[in-house]
C-alpha positions, -999 to +999 in steps of 0.1 A: +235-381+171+242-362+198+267-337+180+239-332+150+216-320+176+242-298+192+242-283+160+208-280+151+202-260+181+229-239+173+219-228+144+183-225+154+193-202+181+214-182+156+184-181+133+165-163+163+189-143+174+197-132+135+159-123+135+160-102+168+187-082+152+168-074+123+139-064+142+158-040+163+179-026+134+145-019+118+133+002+148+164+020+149+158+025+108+125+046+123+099+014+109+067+007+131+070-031+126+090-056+115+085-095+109+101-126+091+083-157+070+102-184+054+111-181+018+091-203-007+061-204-029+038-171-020+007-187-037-001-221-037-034-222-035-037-203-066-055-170-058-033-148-080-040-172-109-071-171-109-071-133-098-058-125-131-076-153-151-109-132-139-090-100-153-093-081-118-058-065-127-075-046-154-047-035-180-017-035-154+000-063-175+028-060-159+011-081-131+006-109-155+042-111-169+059-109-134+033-133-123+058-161-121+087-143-099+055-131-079+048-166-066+083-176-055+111-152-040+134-175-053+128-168-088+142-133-078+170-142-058+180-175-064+191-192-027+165-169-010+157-185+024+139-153+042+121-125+035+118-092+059+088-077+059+084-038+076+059-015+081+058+025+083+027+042+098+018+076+077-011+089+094-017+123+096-049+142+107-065+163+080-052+196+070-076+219+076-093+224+042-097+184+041-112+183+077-152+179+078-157+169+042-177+138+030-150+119+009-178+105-010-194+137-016-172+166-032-182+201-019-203+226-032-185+244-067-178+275-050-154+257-031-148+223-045-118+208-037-106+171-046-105+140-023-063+128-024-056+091+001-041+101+027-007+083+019-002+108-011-004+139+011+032+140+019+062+131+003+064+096-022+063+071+002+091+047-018+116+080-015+111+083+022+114+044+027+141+038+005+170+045+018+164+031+057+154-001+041+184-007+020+203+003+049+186-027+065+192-052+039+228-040+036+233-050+077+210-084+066+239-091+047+265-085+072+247-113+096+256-146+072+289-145+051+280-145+014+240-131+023+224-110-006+196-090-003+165-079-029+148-049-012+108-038-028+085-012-017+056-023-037+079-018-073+091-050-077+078-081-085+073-092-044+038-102-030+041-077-002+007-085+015+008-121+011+046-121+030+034-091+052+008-116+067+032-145+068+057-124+086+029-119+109+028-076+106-007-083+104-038-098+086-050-098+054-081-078+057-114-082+040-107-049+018-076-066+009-049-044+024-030-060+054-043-050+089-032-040+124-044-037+155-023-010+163-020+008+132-053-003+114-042-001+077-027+036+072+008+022+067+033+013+039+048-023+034+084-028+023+098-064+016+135-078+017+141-114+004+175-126+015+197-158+017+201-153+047+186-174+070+163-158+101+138-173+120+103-168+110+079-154+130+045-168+133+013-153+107-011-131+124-045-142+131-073-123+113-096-097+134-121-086+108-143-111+122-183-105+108-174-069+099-182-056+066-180-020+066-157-020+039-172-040+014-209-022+015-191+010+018-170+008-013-196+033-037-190+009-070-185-025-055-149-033-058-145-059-033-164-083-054-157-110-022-138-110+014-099-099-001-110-098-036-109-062-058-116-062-086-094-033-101-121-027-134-144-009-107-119+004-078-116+040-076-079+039-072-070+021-097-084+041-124-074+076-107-039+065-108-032+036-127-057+039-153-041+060-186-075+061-205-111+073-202-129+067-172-160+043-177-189+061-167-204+034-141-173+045-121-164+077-127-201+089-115-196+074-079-161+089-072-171+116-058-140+140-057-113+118-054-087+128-079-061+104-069-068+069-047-099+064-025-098+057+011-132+045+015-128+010+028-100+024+054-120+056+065-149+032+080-125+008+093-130+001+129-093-008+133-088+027+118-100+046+147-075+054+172-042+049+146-012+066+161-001+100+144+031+090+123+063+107+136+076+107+099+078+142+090+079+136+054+042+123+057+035+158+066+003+172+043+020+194+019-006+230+014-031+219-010-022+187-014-047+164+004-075+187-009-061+204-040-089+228-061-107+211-084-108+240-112-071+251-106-061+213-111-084+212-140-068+239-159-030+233-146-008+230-174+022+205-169+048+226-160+024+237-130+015+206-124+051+193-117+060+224-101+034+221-075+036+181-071+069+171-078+084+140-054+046+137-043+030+104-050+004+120-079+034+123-101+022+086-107-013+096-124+005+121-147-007+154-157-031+146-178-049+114-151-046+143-132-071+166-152-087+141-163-097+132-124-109+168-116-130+176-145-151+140-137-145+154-102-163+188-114-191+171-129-199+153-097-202+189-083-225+201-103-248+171-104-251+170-067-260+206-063-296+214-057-308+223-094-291+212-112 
């Protein structure tokens, strides 16, 4: 008895040192945060289920047929006993032709520009966290003989946010995006499911408390209930994901945004005092956070890559893209005084 506790401790106290490690290797990596859950079943009281029983993932299908690697790592990476969540902060301030405009609200035609989300003023976020975190699986695998590693930035088939708030990197907030107290929400998750076996941390308790700035804010009710969206009404989802007409009960409360919406961030409280990220790469690129409406409008696709290639509106296409600023444009004109 006494040697199989010997060894229990042992390996506990490799576990936690294994996870320090990580951690510190993730700093060094340049990510803001860094936590560990236990591998297992990501959803068992069944809130993806009935997510997409409701439809609330609107045509992205691919949700649906991934659905049952999404609720268990293992599925993925057979033997998977942890998953590494980190974090990178990309907050800039506004350029200067995004500063002092209503996001809701696109400016007057003579000077309209589009509304971008802030994490797609820079460079595409998966190309700047890419390769430090599959230079930090790669040293997860050098901590256990025979340890393999999955890495994800929100393209494979991992629950980020539900392992982000197990892993304790913060809370799941009432928006649905995963929360900080010392980042707010303006960061990018990136998941690693391993064999190898690190001690988890504890989840983060939730700070949201009564608050519900974001839901009344969102213009066409999208966060149906506390962590619910429903994607058939979010703002984002048809400015980048969506590939056919707009409905109209949405497309007439977007504003300007082109591509995203950072509504439910922007009146955050937790979003007030975010660090600036020291991620060059997160740098606004000229025109990018506020691009003009009519030159985006009438871009032809050879412009339009020219201009946003490795950018994250590569992902709406060309023609999401025009599509976005000419609804954009007719928001202009119907707010202008007589019209």
């Amino acid at each position: 008895m006494a040697n199989e506790s010997t060894c229990a401790n042992s390996s506990a106290v490799t576990g936690v040192t294994r996870a320090a490690a990580v951690k510190e290797h993730a700093r060094l990596q340049g990510f803001d945060a860094c936590g560990v859950a236990a591998a297992g079943p990501a959803d068992p009281g069944g809130k993806l289920r009935e997510w997409l029983e409701r439809g609330y993932h609107a045509d992205m299908d691919w949700l649906a047929r991934t659905s049952a690697i999404r609720l268990d790592v293992r599925e993925k990476l057979p033997g998977a006993a942890s998953v590494v969540v980190v974090a990178r902060n990309y907050y800039k301030p506004a350029p200067p032709e995004a500063q002092g405009q209503d996001r809701t609200v696109p400016l007057p035609s003579s000077e309209a520009t589009g509304a971008v989300a802030r994490y797609a003023w820079g460079r595409d976020y998966h190309r700047v966290m890419a390769k430090p975190l599959k230079r930090l699986a790669a040293y997860i695998d050098t901590l256990e003989p025979g340890a393999q590693s999955y890495a994800s930035i929100d393209s494979g088939p991992v629950l980020e946010r539900t392992w982000a708030e197990r892993a304790g990197v913060g809370w799941v907030g009432k928006n649905s995006l995963i929360l900080r107290r010392d980042m707010g929400s303006w960061f990018c998750l990136g998941a690693i499911i391993t064999t190898a076996r690190l001690e988890p941390d504890h989840p983060t308790p939730g700070y949201c408390g009564s608050c519900r700035l974001c839901i009344d804010a969102c213009p066409t009710g999208a966060i149906v209930e506390e962590s619910v969206v429903d994607a058939r009404r979010c703002i984002s989802y048809h400015t980048i994901e969506n590939r056919e007409n707009i409905p109209q009960s949405v497309g007439s409360r977007m504003g300007g945004w082109v591509f995203g919406c950072d509504i439910c961030q922007e009146v955050c409280p937790w979003n007030r005092k975010t660090p600036v990220s020291d991620e060059p790469d997160f740098e606004p690129r000229p025109g990018q956070a506020a691009p003009d409406l009519k030159e985006l409008a009438q871009s032809d696709e050879d412009a339009f890559r020219a201009r946003f290639s490795g950018s994250p509106l590569m992902r709406a296409k060309h023609a999401g893209m025009v599509r976005n600023a000419r609804i954009a444009i007719q928001n202009v004109e119907q707010a202008e005084p007589g019209r």
